[in-house]
C-alpha positions in Angstrom: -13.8 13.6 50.2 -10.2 14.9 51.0 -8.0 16.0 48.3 -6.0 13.2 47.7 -9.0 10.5 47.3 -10.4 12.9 44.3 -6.7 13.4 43.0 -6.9 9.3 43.0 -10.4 9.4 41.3 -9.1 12.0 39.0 -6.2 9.7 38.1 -8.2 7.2 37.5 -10.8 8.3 35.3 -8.2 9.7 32.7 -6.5 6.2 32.8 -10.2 4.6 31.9 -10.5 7.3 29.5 -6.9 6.2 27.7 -6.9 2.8 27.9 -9.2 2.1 24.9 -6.6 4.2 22.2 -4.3 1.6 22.9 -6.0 -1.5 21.8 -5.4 -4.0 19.8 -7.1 -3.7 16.2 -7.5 -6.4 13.7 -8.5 -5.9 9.9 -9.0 -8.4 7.2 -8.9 -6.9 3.1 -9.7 -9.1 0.1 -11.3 -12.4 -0.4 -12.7 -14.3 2.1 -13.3 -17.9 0.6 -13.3 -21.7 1.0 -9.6 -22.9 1.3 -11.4 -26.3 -0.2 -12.8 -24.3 -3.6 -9.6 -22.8 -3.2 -7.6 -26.2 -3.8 -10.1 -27.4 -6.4 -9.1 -25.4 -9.3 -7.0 -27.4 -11.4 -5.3 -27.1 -14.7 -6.9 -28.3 -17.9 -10.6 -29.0 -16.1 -11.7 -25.8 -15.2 -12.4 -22.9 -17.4 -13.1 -19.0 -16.6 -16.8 -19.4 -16.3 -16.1 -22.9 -13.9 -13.8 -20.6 -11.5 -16.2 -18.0 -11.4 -18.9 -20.1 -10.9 -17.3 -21.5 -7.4 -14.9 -18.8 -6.3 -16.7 -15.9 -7.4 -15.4 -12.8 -9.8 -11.7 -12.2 -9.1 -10.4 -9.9 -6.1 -8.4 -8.3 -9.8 -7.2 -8.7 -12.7 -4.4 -8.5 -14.2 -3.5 -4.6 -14.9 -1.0 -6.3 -18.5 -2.8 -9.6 -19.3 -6.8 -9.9 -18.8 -6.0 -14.1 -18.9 -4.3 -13.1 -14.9 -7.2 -13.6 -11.8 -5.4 -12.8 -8.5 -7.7 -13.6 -5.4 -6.7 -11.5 -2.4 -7.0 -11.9 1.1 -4.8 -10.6 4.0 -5.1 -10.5 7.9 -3.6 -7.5 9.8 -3.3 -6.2 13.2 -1.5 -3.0 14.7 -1.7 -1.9 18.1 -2.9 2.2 18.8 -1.5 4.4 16.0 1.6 2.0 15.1 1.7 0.9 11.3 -0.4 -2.1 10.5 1.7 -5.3 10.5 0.2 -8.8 8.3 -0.1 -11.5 9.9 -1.2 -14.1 6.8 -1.6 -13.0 3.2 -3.0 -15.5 0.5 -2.9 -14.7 -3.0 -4.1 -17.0 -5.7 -2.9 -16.9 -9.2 -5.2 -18.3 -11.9 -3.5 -18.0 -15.2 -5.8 -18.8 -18.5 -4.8 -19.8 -22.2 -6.6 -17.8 -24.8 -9.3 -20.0 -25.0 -10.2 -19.2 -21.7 -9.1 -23.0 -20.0 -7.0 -22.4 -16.7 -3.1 -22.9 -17.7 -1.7 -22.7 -14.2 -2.8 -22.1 -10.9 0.1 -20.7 -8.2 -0.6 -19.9 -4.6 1.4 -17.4 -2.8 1.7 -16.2 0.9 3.1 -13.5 3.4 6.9 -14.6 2.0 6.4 -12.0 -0.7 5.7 -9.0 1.3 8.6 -6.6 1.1 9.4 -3.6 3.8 10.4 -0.9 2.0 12.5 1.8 4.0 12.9 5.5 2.7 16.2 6.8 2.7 15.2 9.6 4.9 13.1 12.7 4.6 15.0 13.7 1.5 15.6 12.9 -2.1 18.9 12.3 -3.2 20.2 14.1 -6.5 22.3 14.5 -8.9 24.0 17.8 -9.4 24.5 21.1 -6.7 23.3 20.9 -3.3 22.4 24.5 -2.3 21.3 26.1 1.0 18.0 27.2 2.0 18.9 31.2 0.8 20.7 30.3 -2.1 17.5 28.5 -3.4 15.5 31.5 -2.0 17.9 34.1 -3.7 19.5 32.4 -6.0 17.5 33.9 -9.1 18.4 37.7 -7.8 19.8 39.6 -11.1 19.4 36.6 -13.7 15.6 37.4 -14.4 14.9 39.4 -17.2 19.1 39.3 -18.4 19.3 39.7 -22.3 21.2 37.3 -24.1 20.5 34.0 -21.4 18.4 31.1 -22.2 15.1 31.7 -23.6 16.2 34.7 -25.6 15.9 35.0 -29.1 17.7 37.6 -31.7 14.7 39.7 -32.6 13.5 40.0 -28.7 14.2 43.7 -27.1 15.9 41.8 -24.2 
């Protein structure tokens, strides 16, 4: 073979070898259920052990009221090592009275997603911004000073 076929061959190979890091990857997370038992849980028929009994325990509860079942579920894809992106979310709300009948029943989708964007690769503050040496050196000749903060009337310092 001359030199330029195996450069080809060469070329080639790696591009074979690539190729599959750049796919397409889908994930789904949560609940994976019935949109009809879904849709059937109604207020003032069914009761905690009547949702668990077709929909199955919840995907959680809720972290301030235990009366809160949220069912879960959302699709995502991202392409190679970009950030994952949703493409459907479905959460269902089941809110019970204290007697344990459903109150209200709310359904929510991928409208309630937020993108949050830091401000940067720093924290804002409040107060003196100082350099890289002056928070290095900045405690030179203050350590160990009698008569600062910490020190008390009856200490040697």
């Amino acid at each position: 073979m001359r030199k330029s076929q195996i450069m080809v061959l060469g070329a080639l190979a790696a591009i074979l070898a690539i190729t599959p890091g750049c796919t397409r990857l889908r994930a789904h997370q949560g609940y994976i259920g019935d949109q009809t038992l879904l849709g059937s849980v109604q207020p003032g028929v069914d009761n905690k052990e009547s949702v668990q009994a077709s929909l199955g325990r919840p995907t959680f509860v809720g972290q301030f009221d235990a009366n809160d079942w949220y069912y879960y579920a959302r699709d995502t894809r991202q392409l190679a090592f970009a950030q994952p992106t949703a493409t459907e979310q479905f959460v269902l709300k089941i809110r019970f009275d204290p007697a344990g009948n459903v109150a209200s029943v709310s359904k929510t989708g991928k409208e309630l997603i937020a993108n949050i964007s830091p401000e940067g690769d720093k924290t804002p503050t409040l107060g003196r911004n100082k350099s890289f040496f002056e928070e290095i050196f900045g405690n030179i000749g203050s350590v160990g000073a009698g008569g600062g903060q910490g020190s008390t009337p009856n200490s040697p310092n």
